[in-house]
C-alpha positions as YAML, in Angstrom:
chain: A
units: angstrom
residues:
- id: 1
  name: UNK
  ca: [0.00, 0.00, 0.00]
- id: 2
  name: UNK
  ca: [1.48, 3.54, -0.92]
- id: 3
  name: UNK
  ca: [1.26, 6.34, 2.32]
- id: 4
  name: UNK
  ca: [-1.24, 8.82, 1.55]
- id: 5
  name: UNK
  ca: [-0.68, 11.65, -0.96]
- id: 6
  name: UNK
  ca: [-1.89, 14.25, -2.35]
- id: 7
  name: UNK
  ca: [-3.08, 13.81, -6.41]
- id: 8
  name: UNK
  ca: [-4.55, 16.97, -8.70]
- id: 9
  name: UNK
  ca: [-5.92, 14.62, -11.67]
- id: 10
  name: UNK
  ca: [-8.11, 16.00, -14.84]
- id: 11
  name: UNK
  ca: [-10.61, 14.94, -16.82]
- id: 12
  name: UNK
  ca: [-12.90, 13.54, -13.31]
- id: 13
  name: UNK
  ca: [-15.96, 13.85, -14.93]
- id: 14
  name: UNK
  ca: [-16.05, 10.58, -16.80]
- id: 15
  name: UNK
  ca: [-14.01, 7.74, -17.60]
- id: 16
  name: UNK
  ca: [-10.41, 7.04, -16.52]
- id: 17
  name: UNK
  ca: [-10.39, 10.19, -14.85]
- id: 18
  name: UNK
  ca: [-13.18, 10.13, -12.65]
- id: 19
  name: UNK
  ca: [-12.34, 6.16, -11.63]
- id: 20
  name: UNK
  ca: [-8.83, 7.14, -11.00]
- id: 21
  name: UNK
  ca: [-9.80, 9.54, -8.21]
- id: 22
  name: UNK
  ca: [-12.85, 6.90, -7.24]
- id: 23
  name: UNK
  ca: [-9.93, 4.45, -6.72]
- id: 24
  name: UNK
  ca: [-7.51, 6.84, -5.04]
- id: 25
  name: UNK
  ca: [-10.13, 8.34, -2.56]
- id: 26
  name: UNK
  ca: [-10.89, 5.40, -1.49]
- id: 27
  name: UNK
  ca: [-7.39, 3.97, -0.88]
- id: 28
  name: UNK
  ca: [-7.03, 6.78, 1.75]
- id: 29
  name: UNK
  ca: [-5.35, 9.94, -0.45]
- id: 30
  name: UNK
  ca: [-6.73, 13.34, -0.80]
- id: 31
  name: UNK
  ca: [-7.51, 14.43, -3.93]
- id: 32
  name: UNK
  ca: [-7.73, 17.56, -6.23]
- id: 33
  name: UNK
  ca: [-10.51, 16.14, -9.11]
- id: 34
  name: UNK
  ca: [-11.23, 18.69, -11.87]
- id: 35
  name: UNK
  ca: [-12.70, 18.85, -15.29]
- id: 36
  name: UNK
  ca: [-14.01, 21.42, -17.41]
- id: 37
  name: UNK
  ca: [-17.73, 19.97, -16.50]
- id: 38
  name: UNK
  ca: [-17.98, 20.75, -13.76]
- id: 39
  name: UNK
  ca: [-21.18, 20.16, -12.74]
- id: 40
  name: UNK
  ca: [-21.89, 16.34, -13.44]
- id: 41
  name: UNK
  ca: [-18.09, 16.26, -11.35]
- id: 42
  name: UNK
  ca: [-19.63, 17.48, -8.57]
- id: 43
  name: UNK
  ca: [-22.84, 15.47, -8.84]
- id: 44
  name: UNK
  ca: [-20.41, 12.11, -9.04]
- id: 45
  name: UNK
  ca: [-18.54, 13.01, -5.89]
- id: 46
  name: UNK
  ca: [-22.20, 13.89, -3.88]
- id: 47
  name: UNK
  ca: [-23.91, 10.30, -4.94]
- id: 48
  name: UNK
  ca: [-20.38, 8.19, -3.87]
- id: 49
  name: UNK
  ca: [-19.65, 10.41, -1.59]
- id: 50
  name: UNK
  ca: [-16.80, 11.45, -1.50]
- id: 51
  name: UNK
  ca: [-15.15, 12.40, 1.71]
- id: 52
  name: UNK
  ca: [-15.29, 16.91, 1.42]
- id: 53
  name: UNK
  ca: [-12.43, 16.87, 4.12]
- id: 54
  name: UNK
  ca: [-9.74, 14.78, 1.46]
- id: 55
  name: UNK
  ca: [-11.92, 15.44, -1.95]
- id: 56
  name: UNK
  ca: [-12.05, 19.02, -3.70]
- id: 57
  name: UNK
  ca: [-13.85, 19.25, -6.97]
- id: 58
  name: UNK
  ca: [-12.75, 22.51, -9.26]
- id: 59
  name: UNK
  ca: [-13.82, 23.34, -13.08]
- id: 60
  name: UNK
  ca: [-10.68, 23.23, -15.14]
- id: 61
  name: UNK
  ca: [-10.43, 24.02, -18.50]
- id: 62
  name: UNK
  ca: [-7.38, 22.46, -19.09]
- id: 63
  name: UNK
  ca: [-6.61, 24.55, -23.02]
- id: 64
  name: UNK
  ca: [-5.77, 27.70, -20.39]
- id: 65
  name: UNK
  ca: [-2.64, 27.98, -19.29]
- id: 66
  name: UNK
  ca: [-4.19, 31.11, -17.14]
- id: 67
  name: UNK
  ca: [-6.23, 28.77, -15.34]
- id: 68
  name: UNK
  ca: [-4.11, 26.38, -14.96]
- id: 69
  name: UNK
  ca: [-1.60, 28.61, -12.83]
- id: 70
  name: UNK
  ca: [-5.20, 29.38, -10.78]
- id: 71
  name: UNK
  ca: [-6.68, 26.26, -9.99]
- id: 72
  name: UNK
  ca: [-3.00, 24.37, -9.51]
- id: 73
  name: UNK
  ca: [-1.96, 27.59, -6.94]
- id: 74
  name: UNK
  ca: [-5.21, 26.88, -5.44]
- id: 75
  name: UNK
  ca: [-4.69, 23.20, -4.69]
- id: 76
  name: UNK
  ca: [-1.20, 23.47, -3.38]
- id: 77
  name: UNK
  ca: [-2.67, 25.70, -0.84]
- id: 78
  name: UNK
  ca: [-5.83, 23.62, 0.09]
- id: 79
  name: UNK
  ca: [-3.41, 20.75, 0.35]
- id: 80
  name: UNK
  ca: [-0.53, 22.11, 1.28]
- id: 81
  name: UNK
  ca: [1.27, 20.80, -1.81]
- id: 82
  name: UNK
  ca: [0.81, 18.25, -5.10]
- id: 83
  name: UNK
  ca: [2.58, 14.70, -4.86]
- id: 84
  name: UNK
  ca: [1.24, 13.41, -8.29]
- id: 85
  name: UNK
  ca: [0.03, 15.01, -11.32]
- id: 86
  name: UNK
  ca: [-2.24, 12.58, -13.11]
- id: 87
  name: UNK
  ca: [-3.36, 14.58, -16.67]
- id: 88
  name: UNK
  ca: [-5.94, 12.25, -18.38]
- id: 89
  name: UNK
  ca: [-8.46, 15.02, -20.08]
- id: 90
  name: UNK
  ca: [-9.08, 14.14, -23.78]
- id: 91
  name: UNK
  ca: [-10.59, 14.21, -26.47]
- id: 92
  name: UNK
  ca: [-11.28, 12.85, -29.90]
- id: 93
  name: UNK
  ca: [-13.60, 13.27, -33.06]
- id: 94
  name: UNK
  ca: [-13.22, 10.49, -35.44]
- id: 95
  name: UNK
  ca: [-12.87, 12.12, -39.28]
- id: 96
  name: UNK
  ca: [-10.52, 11.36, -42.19]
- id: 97
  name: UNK
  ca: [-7.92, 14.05, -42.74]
- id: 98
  name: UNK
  ca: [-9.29, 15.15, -46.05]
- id: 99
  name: UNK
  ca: [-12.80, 15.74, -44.64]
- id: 100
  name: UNK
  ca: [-12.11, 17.37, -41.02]
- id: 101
  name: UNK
  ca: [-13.28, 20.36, -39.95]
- id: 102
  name: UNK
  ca: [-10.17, 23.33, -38.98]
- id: 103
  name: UNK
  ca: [-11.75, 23.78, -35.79]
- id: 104
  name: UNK
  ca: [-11.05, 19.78, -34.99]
- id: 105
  name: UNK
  ca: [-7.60, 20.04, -35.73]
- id: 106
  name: UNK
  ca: [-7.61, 22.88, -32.80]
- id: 107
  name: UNK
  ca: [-9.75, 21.51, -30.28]
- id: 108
  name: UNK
  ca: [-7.58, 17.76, -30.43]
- id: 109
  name: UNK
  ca: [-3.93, 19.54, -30.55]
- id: 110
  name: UNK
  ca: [-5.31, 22.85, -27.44]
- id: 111
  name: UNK
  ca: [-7.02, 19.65, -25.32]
- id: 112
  name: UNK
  ca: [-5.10, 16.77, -26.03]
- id: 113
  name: UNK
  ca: [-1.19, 18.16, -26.73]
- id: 114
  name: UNK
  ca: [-1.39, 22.23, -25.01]
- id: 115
  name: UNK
  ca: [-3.37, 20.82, -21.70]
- id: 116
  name: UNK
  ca: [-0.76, 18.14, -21.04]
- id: 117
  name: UNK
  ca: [1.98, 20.69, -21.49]
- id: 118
  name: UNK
  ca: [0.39, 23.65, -20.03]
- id: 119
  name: UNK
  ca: [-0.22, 21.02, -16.74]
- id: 120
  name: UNK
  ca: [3.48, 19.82, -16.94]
- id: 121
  name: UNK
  ca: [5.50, 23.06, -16.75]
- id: 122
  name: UNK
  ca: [3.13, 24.07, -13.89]
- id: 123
  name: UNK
  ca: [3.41, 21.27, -11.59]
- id: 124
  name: UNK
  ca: [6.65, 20.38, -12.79]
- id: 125
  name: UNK
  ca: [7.89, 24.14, -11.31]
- id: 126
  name: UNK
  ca: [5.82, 23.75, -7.67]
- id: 127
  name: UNK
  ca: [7.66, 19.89, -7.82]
- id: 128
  name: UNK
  ca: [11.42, 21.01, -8.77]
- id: 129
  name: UNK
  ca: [11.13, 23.91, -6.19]
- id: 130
  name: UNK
  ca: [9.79, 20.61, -3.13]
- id: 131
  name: UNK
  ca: [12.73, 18.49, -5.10]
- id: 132
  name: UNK
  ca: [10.39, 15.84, -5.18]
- id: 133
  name: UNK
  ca: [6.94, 14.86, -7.57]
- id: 134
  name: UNK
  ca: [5.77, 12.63, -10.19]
- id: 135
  name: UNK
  ca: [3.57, 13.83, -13.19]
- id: 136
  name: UNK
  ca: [1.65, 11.02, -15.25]
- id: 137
  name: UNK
  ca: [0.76, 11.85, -18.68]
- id: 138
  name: UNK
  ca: [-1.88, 9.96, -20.33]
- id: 139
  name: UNK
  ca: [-1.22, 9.37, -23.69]
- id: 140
  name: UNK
  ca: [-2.96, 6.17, -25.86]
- id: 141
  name: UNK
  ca: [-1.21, 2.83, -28.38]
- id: 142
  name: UNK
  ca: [-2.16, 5.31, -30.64]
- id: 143
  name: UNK
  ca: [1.53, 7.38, -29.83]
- id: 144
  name: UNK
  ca: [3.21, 4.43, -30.89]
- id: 145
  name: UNK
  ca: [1.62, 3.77, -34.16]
- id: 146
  name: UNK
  ca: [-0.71, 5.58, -36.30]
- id: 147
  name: UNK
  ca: [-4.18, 4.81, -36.19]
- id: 148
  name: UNK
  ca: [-6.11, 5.51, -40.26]
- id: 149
  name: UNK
  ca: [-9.25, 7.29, -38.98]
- id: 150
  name: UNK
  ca: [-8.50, 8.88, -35.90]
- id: 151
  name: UNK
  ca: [-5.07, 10.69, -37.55]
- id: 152
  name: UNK
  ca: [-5.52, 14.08, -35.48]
- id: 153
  name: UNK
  ca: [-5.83, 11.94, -32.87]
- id: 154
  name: UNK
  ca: [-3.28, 9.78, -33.28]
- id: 155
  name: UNK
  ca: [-1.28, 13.00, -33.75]
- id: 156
  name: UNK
  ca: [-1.70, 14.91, -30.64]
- id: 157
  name: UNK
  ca: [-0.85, 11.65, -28.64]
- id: 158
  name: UNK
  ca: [2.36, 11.48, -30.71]
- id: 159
  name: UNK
  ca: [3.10, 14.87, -29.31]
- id: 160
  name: UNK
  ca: [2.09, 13.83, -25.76]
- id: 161
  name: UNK
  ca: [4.64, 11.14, -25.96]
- id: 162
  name: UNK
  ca: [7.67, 12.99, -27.38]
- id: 163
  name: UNK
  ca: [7.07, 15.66, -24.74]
- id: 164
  name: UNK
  ca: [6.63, 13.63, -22.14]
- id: 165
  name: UNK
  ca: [9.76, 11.60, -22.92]
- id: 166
  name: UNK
  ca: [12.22, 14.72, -23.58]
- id: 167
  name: UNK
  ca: [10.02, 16.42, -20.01]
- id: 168
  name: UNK
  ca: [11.35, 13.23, -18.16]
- id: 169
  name: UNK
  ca: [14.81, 13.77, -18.94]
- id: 170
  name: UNK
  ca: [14.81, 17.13, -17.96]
- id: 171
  name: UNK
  ca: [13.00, 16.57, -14.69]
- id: 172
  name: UNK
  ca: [14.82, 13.13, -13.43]
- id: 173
  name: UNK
  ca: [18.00, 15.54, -12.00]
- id: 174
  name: UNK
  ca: [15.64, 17.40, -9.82]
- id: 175
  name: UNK
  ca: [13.88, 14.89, -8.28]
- id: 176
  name: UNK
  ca: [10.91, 14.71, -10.57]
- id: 177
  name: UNK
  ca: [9.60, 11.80, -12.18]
- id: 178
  name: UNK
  ca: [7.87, 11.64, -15.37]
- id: 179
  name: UNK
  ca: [5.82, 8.79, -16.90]
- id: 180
  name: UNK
  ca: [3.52, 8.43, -19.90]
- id: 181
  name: UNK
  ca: [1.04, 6.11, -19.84]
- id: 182
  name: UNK
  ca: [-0.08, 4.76, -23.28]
- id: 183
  name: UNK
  ca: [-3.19, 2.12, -23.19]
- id: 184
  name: UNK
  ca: [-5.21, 0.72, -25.50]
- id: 185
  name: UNK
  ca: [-8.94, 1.72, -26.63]
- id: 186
  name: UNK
  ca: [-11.05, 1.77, -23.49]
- id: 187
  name: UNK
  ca: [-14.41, 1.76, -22.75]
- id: 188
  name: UNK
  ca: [-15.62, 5.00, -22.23]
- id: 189
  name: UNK
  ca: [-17.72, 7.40, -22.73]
- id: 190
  name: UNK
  ca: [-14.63, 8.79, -25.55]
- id: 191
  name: UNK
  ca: [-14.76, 4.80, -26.79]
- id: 192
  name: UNK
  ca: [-19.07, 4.84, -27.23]
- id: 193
  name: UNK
  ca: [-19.19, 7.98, -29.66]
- id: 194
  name: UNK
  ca: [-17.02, 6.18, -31.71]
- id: 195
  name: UNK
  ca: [-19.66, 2.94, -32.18]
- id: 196
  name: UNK
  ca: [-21.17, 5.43, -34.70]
- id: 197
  name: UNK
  ca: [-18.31, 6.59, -37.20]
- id: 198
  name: UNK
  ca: [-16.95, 3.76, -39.44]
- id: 199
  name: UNK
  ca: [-13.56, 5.96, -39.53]
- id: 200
  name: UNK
  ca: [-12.88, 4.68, -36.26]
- id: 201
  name: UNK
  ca: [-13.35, 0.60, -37.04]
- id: 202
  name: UNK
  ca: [-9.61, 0.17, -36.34]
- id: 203
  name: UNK
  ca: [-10.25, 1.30, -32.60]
- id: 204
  name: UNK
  ca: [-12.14, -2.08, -31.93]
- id: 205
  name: UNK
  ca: [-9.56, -4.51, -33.59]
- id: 206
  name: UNK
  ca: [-8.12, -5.27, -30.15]
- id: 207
  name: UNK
  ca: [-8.26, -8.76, -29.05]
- id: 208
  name: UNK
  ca: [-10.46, -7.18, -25.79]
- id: 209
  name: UNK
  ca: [-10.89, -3.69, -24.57]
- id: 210
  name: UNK
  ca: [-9.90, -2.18, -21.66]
- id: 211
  name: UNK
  ca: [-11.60, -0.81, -19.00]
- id: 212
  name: UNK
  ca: [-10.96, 2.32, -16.75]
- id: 213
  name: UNK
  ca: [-10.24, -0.13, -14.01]
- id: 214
  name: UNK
  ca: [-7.81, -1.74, -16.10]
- id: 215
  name: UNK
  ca: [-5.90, 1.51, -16.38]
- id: 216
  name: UNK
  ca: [-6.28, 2.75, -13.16]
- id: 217
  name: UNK
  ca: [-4.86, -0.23, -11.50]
- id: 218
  name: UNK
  ca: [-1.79, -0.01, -13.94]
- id: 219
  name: UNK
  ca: [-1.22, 3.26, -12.72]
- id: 220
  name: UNK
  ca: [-1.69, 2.24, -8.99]
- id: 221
  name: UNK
  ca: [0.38, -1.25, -9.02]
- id: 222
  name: UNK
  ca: [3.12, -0.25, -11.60]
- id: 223
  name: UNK
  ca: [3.40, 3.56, -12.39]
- id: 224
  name: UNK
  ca: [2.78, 5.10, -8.77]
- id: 225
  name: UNK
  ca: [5.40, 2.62, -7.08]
- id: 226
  name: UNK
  ca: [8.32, 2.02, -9.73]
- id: 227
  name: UNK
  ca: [8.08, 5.45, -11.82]
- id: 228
  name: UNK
  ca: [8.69, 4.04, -14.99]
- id: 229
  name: UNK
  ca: [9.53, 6.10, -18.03]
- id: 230
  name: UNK
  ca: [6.70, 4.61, -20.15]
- id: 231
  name: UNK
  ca: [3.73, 1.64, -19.62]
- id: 232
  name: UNK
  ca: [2.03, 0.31, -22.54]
- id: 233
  name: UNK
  ca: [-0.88, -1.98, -22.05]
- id: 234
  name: UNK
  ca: [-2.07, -4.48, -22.66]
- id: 235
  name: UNK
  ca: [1.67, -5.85, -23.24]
- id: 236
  name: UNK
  ca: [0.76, -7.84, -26.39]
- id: 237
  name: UNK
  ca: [-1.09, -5.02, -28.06]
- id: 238
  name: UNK
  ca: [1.69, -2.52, -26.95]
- id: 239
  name: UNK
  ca: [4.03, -4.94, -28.67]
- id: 240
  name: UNK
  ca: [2.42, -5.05, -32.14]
- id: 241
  name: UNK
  ca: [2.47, -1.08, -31.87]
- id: 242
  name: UNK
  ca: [6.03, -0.95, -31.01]
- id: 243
  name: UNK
  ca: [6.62, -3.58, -34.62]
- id: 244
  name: UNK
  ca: [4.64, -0.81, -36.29]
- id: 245
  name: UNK
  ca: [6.12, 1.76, -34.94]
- id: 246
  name: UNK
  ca: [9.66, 0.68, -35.97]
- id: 247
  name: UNK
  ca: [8.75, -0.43, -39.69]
- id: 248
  name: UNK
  ca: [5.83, 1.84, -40.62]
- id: 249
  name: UNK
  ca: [5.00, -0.40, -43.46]
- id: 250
  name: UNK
  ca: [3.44, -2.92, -42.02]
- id: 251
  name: UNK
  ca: [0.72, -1.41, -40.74]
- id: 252
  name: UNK
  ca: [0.10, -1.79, -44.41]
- id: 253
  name: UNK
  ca: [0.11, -5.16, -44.45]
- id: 254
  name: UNK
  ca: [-1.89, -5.84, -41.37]
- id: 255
  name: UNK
  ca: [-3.93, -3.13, -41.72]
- id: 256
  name: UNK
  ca: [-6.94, -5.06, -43.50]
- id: 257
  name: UNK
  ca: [-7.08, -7.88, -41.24]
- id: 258
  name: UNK
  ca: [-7.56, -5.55, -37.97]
- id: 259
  name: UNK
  ca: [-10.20, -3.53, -40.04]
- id: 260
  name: UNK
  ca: [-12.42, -6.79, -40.72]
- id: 261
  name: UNK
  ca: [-11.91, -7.08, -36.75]
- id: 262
  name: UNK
  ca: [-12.57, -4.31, -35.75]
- id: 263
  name: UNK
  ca: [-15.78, -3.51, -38.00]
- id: 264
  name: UNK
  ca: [-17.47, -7.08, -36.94]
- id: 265
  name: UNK
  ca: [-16.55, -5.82, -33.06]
- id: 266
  name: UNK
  ca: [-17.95, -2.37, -33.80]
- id: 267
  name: UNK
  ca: [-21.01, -3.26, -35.48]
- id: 268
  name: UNK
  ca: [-21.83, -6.03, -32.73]
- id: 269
  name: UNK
  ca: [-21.29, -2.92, -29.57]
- id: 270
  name: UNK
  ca: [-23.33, -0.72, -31.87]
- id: 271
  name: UNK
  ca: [-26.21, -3.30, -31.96]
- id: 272
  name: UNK
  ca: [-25.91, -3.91, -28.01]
- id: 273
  name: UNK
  ca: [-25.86, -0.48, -27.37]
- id: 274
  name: UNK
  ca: [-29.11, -0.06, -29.54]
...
């Protein structure tokens, strides 16, 4: 069991986000849950509920670096200081490059790439100055190889990875660790709007799909106790990424194959779901 600490996590409205501090709070650590809803947040952590003496929900719009200074300053004074930085907001839009919309290309690179940065270089500076931290970037399989469909998305996490990798490096000397987490599709709320867009088949071609649990208790037995650089998961998955990854061209070859899977998967959800 890890002592009790003090987490500021995004993205607590739904999903991993909102299970990771679910899981935390109820291991015994305080925690600083925000999201840019912030209502249904706060509706969550009344129906569990959530303890109001270790538990402090706060809207976060996590594209503002402005607010991010706020609401960060904010929680190291409620708590008297941030142990673990766990950035999970996201976001994706499923869409084929030649037929999305400008304003998508913003909204995945200002959420998905900005947020994670703008959240880094803030905690990372209130960490360096205590000479001790660890930030934990949630990125997806999708950093390690492209994903046809979901390209902007597939792109931002890219970023989120190369950041977080070169942001490790720089931090490790100052007593700040730095992990990305990448895992594979995952049912949520981000996983059900893509039942709907045939763009997105290759998101299903997984041999199973994780849950926020599964995540969650990644980060809690492996991430929070060893600090590694980077966790993949599930291994085998991460592994067929990691062959893509290093010779681009055969996604080519494999490509059709984990389409066919992935449309039977998706068609099947979409019929439960109906």
């Amino acid at each position: 069991m890890l002592a009790p600490q003090r987490f500021f996590i995004t993205g607590c409205a739904s999903g991993i986000g909102r299970h990771a501090a679910d899981v935390l709070i109820a291991a015994g650590h305080t925690v600083f849950a925000t999201d840019v809803r912030l209502e249904p947040l706060q509706d969550f952590a009344a129906a569990r509920p959530w303890p109001t003496d270790r538990v402090h929900c706060r809207g976060l719009d996590v594209r503002d670096p402005i607010a991010w200074e706020a609401v960060f300053g904010e929680a190291t004074r409620v708590m008297g200081g941030v142990d673990v930085l766990l950035n999970v907001a996201g976001y994706l839009r499923p869409g084929y490059t030649l037929e999305c919309d400008p304003l998508e290309v913003d909204r995945h690179f200002d959420i998905n790439t900005k947020g994670v940065v703008h959240g880094t270089r803030v905690a990372a500076r209130h960490m360096v100055a205590r000479g001790r931290g660890h930030i934990i970037n949630v990125a997806s399989l999708a950093s390690l190889a492209p994903v046809p469909g979901i390209a902007l998305y597939s792109a931002s996490k890219y970023a989120v990875r190369a950041f977080s990798l070169a942001a490790a490096q720089e931090l490790r000397p100052r007593g700040v660790a730095l992990t990305v987490v990448c895992p594979d599709a995952v049912r949520t709320p981000m996983l059900d709007l893509q039942l709907n867009y045939g763009e997105a088949e290759l998101t299903f071609s997984g041999s199973r799909l994780l849950t926020p649990d599964d995540v969650v208790r990644a980060i809690v037995d492996e991430v929070l106790p060893r600090r590694p650089l980077l966790l993949a998961l599930p291994r085998s998955r991460a592994l067929l990424a990691r062959i893509a990854d290093l010779f681009p061209r055969t996604s080519h070859w494999i490509e059709p194959m984990l389409r066919k899977i992935g449309r039977a998967r998706q068609r099947r959800m979409r019929g439960e779901a109906a």
